[in-house]
C-alpha positions as CSV (number, residue, x, y, z in Angstrom):
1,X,-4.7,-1.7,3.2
2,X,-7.6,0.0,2.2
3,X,-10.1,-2.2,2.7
4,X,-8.9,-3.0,6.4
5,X,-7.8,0.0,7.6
6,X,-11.2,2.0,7.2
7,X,-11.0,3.4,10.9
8,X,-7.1,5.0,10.9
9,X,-5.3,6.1,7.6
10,X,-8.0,5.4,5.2
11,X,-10.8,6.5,6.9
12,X,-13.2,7.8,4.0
13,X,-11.6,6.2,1.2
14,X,-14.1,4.8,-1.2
15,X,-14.0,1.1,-1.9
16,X,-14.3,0.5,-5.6
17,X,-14.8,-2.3,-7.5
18,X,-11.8,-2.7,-9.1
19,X,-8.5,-2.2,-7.7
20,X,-5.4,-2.2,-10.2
21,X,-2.1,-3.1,-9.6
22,X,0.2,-1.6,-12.2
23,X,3.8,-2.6,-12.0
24,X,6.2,0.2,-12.8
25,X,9.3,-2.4,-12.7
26,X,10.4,-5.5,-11.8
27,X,8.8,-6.1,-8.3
28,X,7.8,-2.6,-7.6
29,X,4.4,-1.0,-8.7
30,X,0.9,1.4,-7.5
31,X,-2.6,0.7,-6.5
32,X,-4.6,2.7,-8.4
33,X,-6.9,4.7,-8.0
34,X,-5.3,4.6,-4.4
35,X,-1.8,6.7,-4.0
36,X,0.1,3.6,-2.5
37,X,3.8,2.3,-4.3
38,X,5.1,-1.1,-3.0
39,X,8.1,-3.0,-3.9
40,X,8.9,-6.4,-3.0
41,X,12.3,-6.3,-1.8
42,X,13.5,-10.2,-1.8
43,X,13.8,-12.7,0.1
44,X,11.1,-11.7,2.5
45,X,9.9,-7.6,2.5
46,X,7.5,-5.4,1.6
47,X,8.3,-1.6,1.8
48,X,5.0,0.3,1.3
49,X,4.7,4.4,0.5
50,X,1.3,5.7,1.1
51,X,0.6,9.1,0.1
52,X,-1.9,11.2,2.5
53,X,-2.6,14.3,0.6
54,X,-5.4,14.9,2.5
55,X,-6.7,13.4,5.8
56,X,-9.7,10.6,5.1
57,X,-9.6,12.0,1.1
58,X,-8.4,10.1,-1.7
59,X,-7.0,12.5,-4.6
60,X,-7.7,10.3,-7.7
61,X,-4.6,10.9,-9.8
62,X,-2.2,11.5,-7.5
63,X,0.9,8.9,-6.9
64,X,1.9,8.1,-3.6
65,X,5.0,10.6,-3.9
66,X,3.5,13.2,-5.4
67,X,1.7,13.8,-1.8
68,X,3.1,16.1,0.9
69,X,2.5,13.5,3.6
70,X,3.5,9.8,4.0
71,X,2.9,6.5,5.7
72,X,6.1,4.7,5.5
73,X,5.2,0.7,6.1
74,X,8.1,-1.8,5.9
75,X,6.2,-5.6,6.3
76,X,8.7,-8.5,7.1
77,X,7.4,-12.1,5.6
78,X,8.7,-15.0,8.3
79,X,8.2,-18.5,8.3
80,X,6.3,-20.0,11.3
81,X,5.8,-23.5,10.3
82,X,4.9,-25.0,7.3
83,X,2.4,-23.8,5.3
84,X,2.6,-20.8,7.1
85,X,4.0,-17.0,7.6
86,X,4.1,-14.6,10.1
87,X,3.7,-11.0,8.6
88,X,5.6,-8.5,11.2
């Protein structure tokens, strides 16, 4: 979301090098050093959390609920033909 999203929510975010994905439990984990949580909610969704502590300003450090503001994303995974999914 980062990376594709540089005009809207994460306007000014650096891109680093590395981005980790640290699970916290079973299908659920953070982007670090971004403030985003996701979970994997089966068969077919993705419920993101992205923390906006400050407009166009990361906050290394911070988790995604720790921030005052949010970005509630729910992403639904559907099959379109074989080999392929539509993301709604």
């Amino acid at each position: 979301a980062p990376f594709t999203h540089t005009s809207t929510f994460a306007k000014g975010w650096p891109i680093p090098d590395v981005v980790k994905f640290q699970a916290t439990k079973l299908l659920t984990g953070n982007w670090q050093p971004y403030p985003i949580t996701m979970s994997f909610a089966p068969p077919n969704m993705v419920v993101s959390l992205i923390g906006l502590s400050r407009p166009g300003v990361v906050e290394r450090g911070l988790s995604a609920e720790s921030c005052k503001r949010h970005l509630h994303q729910l992403h639904v995974c559907l099959p379109s033909r074989p080999g392929h999914t539509r993301l709604l």
